[in-house]
C-alpha positions in Angstrom: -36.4 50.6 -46.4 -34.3 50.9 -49.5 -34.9 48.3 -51.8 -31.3 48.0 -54.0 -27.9 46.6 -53.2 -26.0 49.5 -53.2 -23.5 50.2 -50.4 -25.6 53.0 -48.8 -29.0 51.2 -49.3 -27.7 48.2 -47.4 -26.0 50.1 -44.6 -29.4 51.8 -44.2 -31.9 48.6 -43.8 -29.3 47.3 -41.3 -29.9 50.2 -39.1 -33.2 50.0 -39.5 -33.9 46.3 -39.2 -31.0 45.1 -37.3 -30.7 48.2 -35.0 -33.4 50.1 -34.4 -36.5 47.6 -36.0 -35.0 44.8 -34.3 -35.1 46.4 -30.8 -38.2 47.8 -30.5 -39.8 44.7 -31.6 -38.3 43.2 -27.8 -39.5 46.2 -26.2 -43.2 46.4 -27.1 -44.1 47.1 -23.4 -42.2 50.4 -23.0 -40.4 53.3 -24.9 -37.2 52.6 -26.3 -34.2 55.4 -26.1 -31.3 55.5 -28.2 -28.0 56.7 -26.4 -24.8 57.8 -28.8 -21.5 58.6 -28.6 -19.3 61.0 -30.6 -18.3 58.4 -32.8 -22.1 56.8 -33.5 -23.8 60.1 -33.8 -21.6 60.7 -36.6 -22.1 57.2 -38.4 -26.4 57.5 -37.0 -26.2 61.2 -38.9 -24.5 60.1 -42.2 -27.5 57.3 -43.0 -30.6 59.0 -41.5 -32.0 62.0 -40.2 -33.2 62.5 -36.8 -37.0 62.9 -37.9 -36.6 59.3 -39.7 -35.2 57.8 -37.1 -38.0 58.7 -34.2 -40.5 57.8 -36.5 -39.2 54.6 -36.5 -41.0 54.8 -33.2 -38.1 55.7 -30.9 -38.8 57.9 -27.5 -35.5 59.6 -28.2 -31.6 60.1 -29.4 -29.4 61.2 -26.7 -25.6 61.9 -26.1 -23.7 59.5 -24.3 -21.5 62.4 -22.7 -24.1 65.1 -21.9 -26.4 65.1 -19.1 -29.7 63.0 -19.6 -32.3 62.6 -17.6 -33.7 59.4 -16.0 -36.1 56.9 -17.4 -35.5 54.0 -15.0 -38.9 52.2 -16.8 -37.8 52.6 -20.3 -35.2 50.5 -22.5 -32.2 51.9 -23.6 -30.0 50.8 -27.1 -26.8 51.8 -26.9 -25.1 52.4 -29.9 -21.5 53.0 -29.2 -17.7 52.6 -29.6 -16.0 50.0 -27.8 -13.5 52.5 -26.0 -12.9 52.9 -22.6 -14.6 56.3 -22.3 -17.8 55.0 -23.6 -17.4 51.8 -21.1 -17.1 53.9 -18.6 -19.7 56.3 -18.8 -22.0 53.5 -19.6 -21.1 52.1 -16.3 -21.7 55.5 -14.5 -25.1 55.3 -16.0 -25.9 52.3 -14.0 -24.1 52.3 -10.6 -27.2 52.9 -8.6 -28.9 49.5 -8.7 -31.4 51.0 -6.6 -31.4 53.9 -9.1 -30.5 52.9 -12.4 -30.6 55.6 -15.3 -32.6 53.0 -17.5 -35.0 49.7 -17.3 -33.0 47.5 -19.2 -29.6 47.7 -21.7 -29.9 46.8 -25.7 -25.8 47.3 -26.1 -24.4 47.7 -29.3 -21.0 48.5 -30.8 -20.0 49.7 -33.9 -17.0 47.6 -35.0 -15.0 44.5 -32.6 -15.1 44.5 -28.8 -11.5 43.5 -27.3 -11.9 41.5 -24.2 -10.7 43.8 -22.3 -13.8 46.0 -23.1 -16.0 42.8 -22.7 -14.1 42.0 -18.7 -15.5 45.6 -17.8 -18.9 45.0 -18.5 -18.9 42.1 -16.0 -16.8 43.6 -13.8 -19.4 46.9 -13.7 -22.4 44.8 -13.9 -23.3 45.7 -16.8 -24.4 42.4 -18.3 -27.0 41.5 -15.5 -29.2 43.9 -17.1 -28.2 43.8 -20.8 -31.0 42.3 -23.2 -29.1 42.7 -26.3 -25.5 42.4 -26.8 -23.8 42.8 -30.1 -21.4 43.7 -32.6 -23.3 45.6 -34.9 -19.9 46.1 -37.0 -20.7 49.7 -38.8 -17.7 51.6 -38.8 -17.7 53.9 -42.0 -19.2 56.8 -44.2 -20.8 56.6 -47.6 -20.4 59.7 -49.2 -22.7 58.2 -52.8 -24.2 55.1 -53.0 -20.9 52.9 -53.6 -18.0 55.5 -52.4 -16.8 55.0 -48.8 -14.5 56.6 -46.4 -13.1 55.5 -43.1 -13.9 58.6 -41.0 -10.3 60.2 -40.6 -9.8 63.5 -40.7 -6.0 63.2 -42.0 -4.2 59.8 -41.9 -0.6 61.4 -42.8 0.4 61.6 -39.1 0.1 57.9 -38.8 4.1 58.3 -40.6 5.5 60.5 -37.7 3.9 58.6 -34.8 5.5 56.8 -32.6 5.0 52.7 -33.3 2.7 51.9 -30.2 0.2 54.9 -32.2 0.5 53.4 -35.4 -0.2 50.0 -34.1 -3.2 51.5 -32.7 -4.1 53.6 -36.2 -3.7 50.3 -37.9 -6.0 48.3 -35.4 -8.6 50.9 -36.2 -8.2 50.8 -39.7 -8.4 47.0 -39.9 -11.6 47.8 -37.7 -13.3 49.8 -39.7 -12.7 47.9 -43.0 -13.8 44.9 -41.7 -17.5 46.2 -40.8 -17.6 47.4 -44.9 -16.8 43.6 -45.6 -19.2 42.3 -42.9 -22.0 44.6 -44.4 -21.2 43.7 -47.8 -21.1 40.1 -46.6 -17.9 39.3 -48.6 -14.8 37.4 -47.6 -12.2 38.6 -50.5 -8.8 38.3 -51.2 -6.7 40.9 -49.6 -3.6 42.4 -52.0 -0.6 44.8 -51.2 2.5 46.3 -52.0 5.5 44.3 -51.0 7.6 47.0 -50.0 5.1 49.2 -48.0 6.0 50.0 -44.7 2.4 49.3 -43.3 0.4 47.0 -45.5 1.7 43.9 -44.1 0.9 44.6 -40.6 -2.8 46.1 -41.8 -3.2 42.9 -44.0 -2.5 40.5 -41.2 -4.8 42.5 -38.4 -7.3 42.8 -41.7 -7.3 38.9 -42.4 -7.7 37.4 -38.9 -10.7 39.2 -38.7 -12.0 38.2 -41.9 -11.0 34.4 -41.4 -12.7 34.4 -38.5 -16.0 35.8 -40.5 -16.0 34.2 -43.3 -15.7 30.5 -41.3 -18.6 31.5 -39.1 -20.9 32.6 -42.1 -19.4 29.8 -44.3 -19.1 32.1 -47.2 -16.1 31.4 -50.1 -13.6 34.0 -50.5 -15.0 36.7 -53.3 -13.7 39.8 -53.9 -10.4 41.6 -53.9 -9.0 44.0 -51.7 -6.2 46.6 -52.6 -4.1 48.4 -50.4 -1.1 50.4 -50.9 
C-alpha cells in the first residue's frame, strides 16, 4: 500500500483495503472473482494494473458484458455503476436459482445508488444472495498525484441538450464529485458564480449529498469548493 496522503495514494489503499482486501478476507473458503463494467474497468485500470491486482489474491477480472463462464462455487465482487444496464445484466447472471453464475454476490458501486436501482435488486433477488453491499463511492481519475478529472470526454454538449439531459449531466457530475470528497473525507464549503446558468442547480444536488455525509461521519465543514 501507498503510505502518503496524496489524492492517488489514498484512492489506491481504498481499493485495496476496502475493495479487494476487504473481500477476500470474508471469502477465505473459496476464490473470489472480480466482475466490471465499462465504467469500473476504466476507474480499476487508472489505479492498478491487472498483474497487481490478481496478486492481491484474486481468481480473476472479468467484463460485466462479455460472456463468462460459470463458477457457481466461487464469490463474486461486483464492482459496478448503478445503471440500469449493469442491474440488469447482473440480474441475468443469477436467474437460474438452480444454476446461478456465482456462489455468493460481494456488490459494489462506484458512486450513489437511487432507489430505484436498490427496488430492482429485490425485485430480481438479488439481495438473498448478496454478502456485501455497498457504496464504494469512486467515481473519478487521477491523472498525478493531486490532479483529478471527472471522466468526460467533452462536457460542452451539456449547453445544447435538452433540460431533462442536463439534469441528468448535472446528477452525474454531482455524483462523481461527491466520491473525491468522500475519499478525501472532507465536508467543505461549496462557492459559485451567481449568474451561471448551472452552478446553482450542481451546488444544490452537490450539497444534499454532502450534508447527508458529513452528518453521518460527524466531520466539520473544511475545505472550499469552486465552481464556475
Amino acid at each position: 500500500m501507498e503510505s502518503d496522503n496524496t489524492l492517488r495514494s489514498l484512492t489506491v489503499n481504498r481499493i485495496t483495503s476496502d475493495l479487494i482486501e476487504g473481500t477476500i478476507s470474508e471469502v477465505s473458503d473459496s476464490f473470489l472473482i472480480i466482475i466490471v463494467d465499462d465504467f469500473s474497468a476504466k476507474i480499476l485500470s487508472n489505479y492498478m494494473t491487472m498483474t497487481q491486482v490478481l496478486n492481491q489474491g484474486v481468481f480473476s477480472v472479468e467484463s460485466l458484458f462479455k460472456p463468462r463462464h460459470e463458477f457457481p462455487n466461487y464469490h463474486a465482487l461486483y464492482f459496478i455503476s448503478p445503471t440500469e444496464r449493469s442491474i440488469q445484466v447482473l440480474a441475468e447472471d443469477f436467474k437460474s436459482t438452480s444454476k446461478p453464475k456465482y456462489s455468493r454476490i460481494h456488490l459494489y458501486f462506484t458512486h450513489q445508488v437511487n432507489e430505484d436501482v436498490f427496488n430492482k435488486l429485490i425485485t430480481h433477488g438479488i439481495i438473498q444472495r448478496t454478502v456485501t453491499c455497498k457504496e464504494l463511492n469512486l467515481s473519478f481519475f487521477v491523472r498525478e498525484q493531486n490532479v483529478f478529472d471527472l471522466g468526460f470526454e467533452s462536457g460542452l454538449k451539456i449547453f445544447t441538450a435538452s433540460n431533462e439531459i442536463q439534469h441528468k449531466m448535472l446528477k452525474t457530475i454531482a455524483d462523481r464529485l461527491f466520491t473525491v470528497c468522500a475519499t478525501l473525507n472532507i465536508y467543505p464549503y461549496i462557492q459559485y458564480q451567481k449568474n451561471s446558468k448551472f452552478c446553482p442547480a450542481l451546488c444544490d444536488l452537490l450539497e444534499e449529498r454532502l450534508t447527508k455525509f458529513g452528518k453521518a461521519k460527524g466531520i466539520t465543514r473544511n475545505g472550499l469548493i469552486l465552481l464556475t
